[in-house]
N, C-alpha and C positions, 0 to 999 in steps of 0.2 A: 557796647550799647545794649540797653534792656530787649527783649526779644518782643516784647507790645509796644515797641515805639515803628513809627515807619517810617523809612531815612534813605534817602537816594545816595546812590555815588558819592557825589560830588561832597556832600553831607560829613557820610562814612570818612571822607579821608581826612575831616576836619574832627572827628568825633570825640577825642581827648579832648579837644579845648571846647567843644560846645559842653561837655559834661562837666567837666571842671569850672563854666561862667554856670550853667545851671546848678549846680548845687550850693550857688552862692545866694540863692536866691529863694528864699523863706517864705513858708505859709505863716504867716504870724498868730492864726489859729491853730493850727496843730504843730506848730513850731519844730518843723520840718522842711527841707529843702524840694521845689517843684518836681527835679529830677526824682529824686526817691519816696517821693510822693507819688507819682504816677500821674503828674497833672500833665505832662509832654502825652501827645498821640499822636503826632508826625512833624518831622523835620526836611525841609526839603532845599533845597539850594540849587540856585540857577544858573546857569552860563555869563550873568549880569552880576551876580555879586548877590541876589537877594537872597536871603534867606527867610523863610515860611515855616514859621512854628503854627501847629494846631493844638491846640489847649484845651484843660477843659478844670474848673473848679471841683472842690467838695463839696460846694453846695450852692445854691442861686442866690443866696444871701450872704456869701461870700464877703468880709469885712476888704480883705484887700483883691477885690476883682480888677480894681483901678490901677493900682499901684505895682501889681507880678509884672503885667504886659509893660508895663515901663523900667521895672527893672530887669527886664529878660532883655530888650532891645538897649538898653545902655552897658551890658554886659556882653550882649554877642557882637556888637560895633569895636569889640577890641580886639577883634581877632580877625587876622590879615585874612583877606580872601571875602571877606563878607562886608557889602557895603551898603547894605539897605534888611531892614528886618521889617517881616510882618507877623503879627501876632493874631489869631483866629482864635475866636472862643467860641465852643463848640458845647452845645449839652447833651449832646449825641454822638457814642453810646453816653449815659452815665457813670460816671467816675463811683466808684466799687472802692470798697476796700482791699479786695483783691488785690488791685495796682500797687499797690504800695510795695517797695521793695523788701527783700531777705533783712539789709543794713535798715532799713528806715522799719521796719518791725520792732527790731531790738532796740533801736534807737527812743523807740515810742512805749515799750514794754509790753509789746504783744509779743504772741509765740512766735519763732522764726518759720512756721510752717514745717 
């Protein structure tokens, strides 16, 4: 797991498979995946099955703001152990380039850092 994402236990021990349903799931502006994009800033998961993604866009006018949060919850509803998703969209902090991962650098053709 990215070291700026913040992920409880519970989370943590599902982490392969939240990572693997998030990078299936594309900015179709920068056509990159949310995970390696840096749009995740906390994953939490509850004693109940919920699981609480905080999010946050590249920017307020975001083309799919609508459509990440529905494809992030019909992606983490496949994964045993998690029976309710909520999605939190957050503009605070602001989402940076910074975020963006090592892979999704090269992937985009910036420098790896």
């Amino acid at each position: 797991m990215r070291d700026d994402i913040k992920i409880n236990d519970r989370a943590l021990a599902l982490q392969n498979q939240i990572i693997e349903k998030l990078e299936k799931v594309f900015d179709t502006d920068v056509e990159l995946d949310v995970y390696n994009l840096g749009l995740i800033y906390e994953i939490n998961l509850d004693e109940t099955g919920l699981c609480k993604i905080v999010m946050t866009f590249t920017d307020t006018a975001c083309d799919c703001a609508e459509s990440l949060p529905i494809e992030i919850v019909a992606g983490l509803k496949q994964i045993e152990g998690i029976k309710d998703i909520k999605v939190e969209v957050t503009w605070s902090p602001a989402w940076k380039i910074t975020r963006i991962s090592r892979y999704g650098r090269i992937a985009l053709g910036l420098p790896p850092r």
